[in-house]
C-alpha positions, -999 to 999 in steps of 0.1 A, spaced: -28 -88 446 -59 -102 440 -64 -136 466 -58 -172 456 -88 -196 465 -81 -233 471 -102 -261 467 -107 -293 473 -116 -321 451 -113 -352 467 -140 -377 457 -138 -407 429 -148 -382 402 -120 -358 409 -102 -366 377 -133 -367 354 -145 -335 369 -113 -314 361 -106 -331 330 -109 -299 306 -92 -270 332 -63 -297 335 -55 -301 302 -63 -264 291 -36 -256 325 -9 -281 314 -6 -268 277 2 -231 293 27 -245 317 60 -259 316 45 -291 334 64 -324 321 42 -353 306 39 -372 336 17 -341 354 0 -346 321 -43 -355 331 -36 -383 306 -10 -398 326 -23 -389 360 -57 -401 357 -46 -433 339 -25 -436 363 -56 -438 395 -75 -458 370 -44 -489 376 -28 -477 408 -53 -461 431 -69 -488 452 -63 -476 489 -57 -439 477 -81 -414 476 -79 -380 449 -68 -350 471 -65 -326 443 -65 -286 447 -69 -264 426 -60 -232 427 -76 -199 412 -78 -165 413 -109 -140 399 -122 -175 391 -93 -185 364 -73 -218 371 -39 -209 377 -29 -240 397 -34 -280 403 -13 -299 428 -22 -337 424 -27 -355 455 -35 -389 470 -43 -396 505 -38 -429 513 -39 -447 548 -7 -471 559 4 -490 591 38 -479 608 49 -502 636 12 -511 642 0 -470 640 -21 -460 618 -7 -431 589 -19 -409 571 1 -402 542 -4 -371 517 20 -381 484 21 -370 447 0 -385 422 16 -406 398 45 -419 424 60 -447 425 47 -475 402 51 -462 364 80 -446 366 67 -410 365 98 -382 370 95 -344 377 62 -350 396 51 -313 411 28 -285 412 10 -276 378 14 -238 377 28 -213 351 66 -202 366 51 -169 378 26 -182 397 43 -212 414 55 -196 444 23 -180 452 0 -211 445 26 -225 469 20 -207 496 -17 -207 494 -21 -240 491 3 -247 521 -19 -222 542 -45 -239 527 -34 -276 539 -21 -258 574 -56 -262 584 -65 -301 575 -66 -323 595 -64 -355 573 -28 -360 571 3 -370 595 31 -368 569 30 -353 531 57 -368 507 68 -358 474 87 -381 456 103 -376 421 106 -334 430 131 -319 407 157 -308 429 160 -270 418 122 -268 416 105 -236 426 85 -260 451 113 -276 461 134 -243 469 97 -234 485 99 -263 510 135 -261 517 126 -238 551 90 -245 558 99 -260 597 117 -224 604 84 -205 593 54 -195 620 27 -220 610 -4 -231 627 10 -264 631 47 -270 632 59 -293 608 93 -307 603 109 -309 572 131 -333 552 149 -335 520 165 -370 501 182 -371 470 171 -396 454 179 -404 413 202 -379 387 186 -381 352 213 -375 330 205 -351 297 218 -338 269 212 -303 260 208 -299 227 214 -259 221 246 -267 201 232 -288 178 238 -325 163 272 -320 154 279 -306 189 261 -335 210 281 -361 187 316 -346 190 309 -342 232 295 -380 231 319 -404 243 306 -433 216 311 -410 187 335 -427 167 317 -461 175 284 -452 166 297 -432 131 308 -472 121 282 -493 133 256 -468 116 277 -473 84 274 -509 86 242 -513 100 230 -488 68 241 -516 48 221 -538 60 187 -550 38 157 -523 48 178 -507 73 152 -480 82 147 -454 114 114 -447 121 96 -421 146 56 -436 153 34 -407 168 1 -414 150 -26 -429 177 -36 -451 146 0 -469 153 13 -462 185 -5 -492 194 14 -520 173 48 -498 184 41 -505 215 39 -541 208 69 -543 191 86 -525 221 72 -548 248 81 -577 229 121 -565 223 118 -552 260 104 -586 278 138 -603 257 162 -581 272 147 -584 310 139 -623 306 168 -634 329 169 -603 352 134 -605 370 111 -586 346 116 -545 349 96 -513 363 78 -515 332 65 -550 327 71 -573 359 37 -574 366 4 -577 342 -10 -547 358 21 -529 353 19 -536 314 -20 -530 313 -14 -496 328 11 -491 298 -15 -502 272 -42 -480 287 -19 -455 289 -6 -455 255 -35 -446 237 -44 -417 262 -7 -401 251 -9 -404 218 -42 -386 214 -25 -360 233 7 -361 208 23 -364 240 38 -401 227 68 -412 207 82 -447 195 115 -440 182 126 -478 161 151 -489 142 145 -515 113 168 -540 94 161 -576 73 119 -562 77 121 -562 113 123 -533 143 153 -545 157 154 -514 188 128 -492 201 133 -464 221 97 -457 238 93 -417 247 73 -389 260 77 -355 238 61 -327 248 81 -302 221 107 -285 244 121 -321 256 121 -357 243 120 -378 274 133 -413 272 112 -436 289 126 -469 285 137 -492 256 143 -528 240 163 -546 212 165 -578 199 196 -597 213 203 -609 185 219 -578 173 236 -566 200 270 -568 185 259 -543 161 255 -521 186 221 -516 172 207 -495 209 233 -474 208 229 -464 168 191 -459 177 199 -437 208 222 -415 184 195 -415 157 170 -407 183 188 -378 196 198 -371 162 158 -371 151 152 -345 184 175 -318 175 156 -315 135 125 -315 158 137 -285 173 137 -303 209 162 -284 234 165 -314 260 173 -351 255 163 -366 293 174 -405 299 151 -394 331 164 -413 365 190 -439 364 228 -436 359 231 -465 338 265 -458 318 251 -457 284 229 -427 292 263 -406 304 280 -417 273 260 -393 255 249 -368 283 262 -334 291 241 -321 318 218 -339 345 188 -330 367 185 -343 402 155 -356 415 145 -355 457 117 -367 477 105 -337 506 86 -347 533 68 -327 561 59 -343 592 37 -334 619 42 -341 654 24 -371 657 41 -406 667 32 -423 640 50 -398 620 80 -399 637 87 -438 634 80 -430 601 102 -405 596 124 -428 616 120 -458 591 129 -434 565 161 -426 576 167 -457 587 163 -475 548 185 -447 537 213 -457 560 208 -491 547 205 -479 511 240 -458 507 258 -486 529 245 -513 500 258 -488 475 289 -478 493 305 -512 508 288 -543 487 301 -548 451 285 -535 423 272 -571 410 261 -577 445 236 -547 453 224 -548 419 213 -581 426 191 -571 459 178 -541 445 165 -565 417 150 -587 442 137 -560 462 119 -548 434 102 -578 422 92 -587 455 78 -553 462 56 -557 428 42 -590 435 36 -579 470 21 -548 464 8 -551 433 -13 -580 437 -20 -568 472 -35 -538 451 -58 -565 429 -73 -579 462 -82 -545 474 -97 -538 444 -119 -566 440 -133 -559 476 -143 -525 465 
């Protein structure tokens, strides 16, 4: 077998510079949107001050056959300093199934060049991988790393960390309604809300309109999380220009979906969505309050599912989140994990140490407060972590 070559590209341009061989890659894998070079780099663009690109890329008799997206970013640990290898694209946005770009027959050997490859930098302390689909071939590739002979020993940890419940849609519409557990609820408040003056469902992909979608979508959204601290999506005004920016980006890649619903000449529910043509991924949504006793967000969810079967879409993910009105309607689910490698160093291990701690914390919040109750704190949690970090972020940037 002919040898894999990794290199490195970690300098401002990184993005810009692989702009092409990523996109030309992506379309030949199985890679979901968020692995995308429109959402990635988008993603730097808004998110990046502090990181740095730590891409490699991955070839053989000089064809791209592999991108792992990297940042390295610098933190403090109990006064230490860290130095942190993590996905690009974690944590703010939202981004799911974050991984290794690589067709399924070359994953496991990219893998273990580019872990060879890394066995002999320097630059990092701890490598994290949040949002790793949990039967990933990387995953499943990490699972023994500490029990291999390395250069340098590294310990290994797996979390669990979301379920993103999904429909398969194999069987067909007729199937996924039967299975649903809203059926007969949905069959009569469609019937009504068909009725209705202009009652309409609508799909926007065009990049000539995905931009007043959008709008529509924000605006329903910001109503529904007015009272509950603002959400992932728009609690912060970089949060929603990242979503703006990011929009058009998608939609030139027909990567981008607004899935609405109209009655009386308004969208009364939009379902905002990533569609790559095997999956519909739903990203988030809004409706008007107004007509929530028409049910009008469960209708559009049905419609939207509904509208992905004709497409000839074989999954439906709600991605993370086991809100109940995603299971009403799923039939399968994908977990998600965050694996982490350590070196031996001790600002490593109080990180490591940190880690397990805020899980213990975590599952007793879940386990022993009531439901109201830890919903409340993780609410808090995250609105203080946005205007903490977020505008910490701003500052940074304006020093650059």
């Amino acid at each position: 077998m002919t040898q894999i070559l990794i290199e490195k590209f970690d300098d401002e341009n990184a993005f810009d510079s692989l702009r092409e061989e990523w996109r030309q890659l992506f379309t030949r894998t199985e890679s979901a949107p968020f692995l995308s070079w429109e959402w990635l780099s988008t993603w730097y663009k808004w998110f990046g001050a502090g990181r740095t690109p730590f891409v490699l890329k991955a070839t053989r008799e000089n064809k791209l056959i592999g991108l792992l997206p990297l940042c390295l970013e610098e933190k403090k640990v109990l006064g230490m300093r860290l130095k942190r290898l993590a996905f690009t694209g974690e944590q703010d946005g939202g981004a799911d199934y974050l991984d290794l770009i690589a067709r399924p027959e070359d994953r496991r050997e990219v893998l273990a060049a580019i872990f060879d490859f890394l066995q002999n930098e320097d630059c990092f302390d701890v490598i994290c991988l949040e949002n790793l689909a949990s039967d990933s071939t990387t995953a499943g590739f990490l699972q023994n790393f500490d029990e291999r002979e390395t250069k340098q020993p590294m310990r290994y940890a797996s979390l669990k960390t979301a379920i993103c419940p999904q429909i398969d849609l194999s069987a067909g519409w007729e199937t996924v309604l039967r299975q649903s557990k809203r059926a007969a609820n949905f069959k009569r408040r469609l019937k009504q809300l068909e009725k209705m003056p202009d009652f309409e469902f609508r799909s926007v992909t065009s990049p000539d309109e995905t931009g007043e979608a959008f709008e529509r979508f924000y605006q329903l959204h910001e109503k529904r999380w007015a009272k509950s601290g603002g959400s992932e999506l728009s609690g912060h005004p970089r949060l929603v220009s990242f979503q703006r920016d990011l929009i058009r980006t998608l939609a030139a890649a027909n990567l981008l979906r607004f899935d609405e619903l109209w009655a009386e000449g308004e969208c009364r529910a939009a379902v905002y969505g990533l569609d790559d043509g095997r999956a519909f991924y739903y990203y988030n949504s809004g409706y008007d309050l107004e007509w929530a006793k028409r049910s009008v967000g469960l209708v559009l969810i049905g419609l939207s599912v509904k509208n992905a079967v004709e497409r000839g879409n074989s999954v439906y993910d709600f991605l993370r989140g086991d809100e109940g009105y995603k299971f009403d309607w799923a039939n399968d689910k994908s977990e998600l994990v965050t694996a982490r490698l350590s070196r031996n160093s001790i600002s490593a291990l109080a990180y490591d140490g940190l880690n397990h701690a805020w899980l213990n914390l975590r599952n007793f919040s879940k386990s022993a407060l009531p439901s109201g109750f830890a919903e409340t704190l993780k609410s808090r949690k995250r609105a203080w972590r946005r205007k903490n970090q977020l505008t910490g972020m701003e500052a940074t940037q304006k020093a650059l």
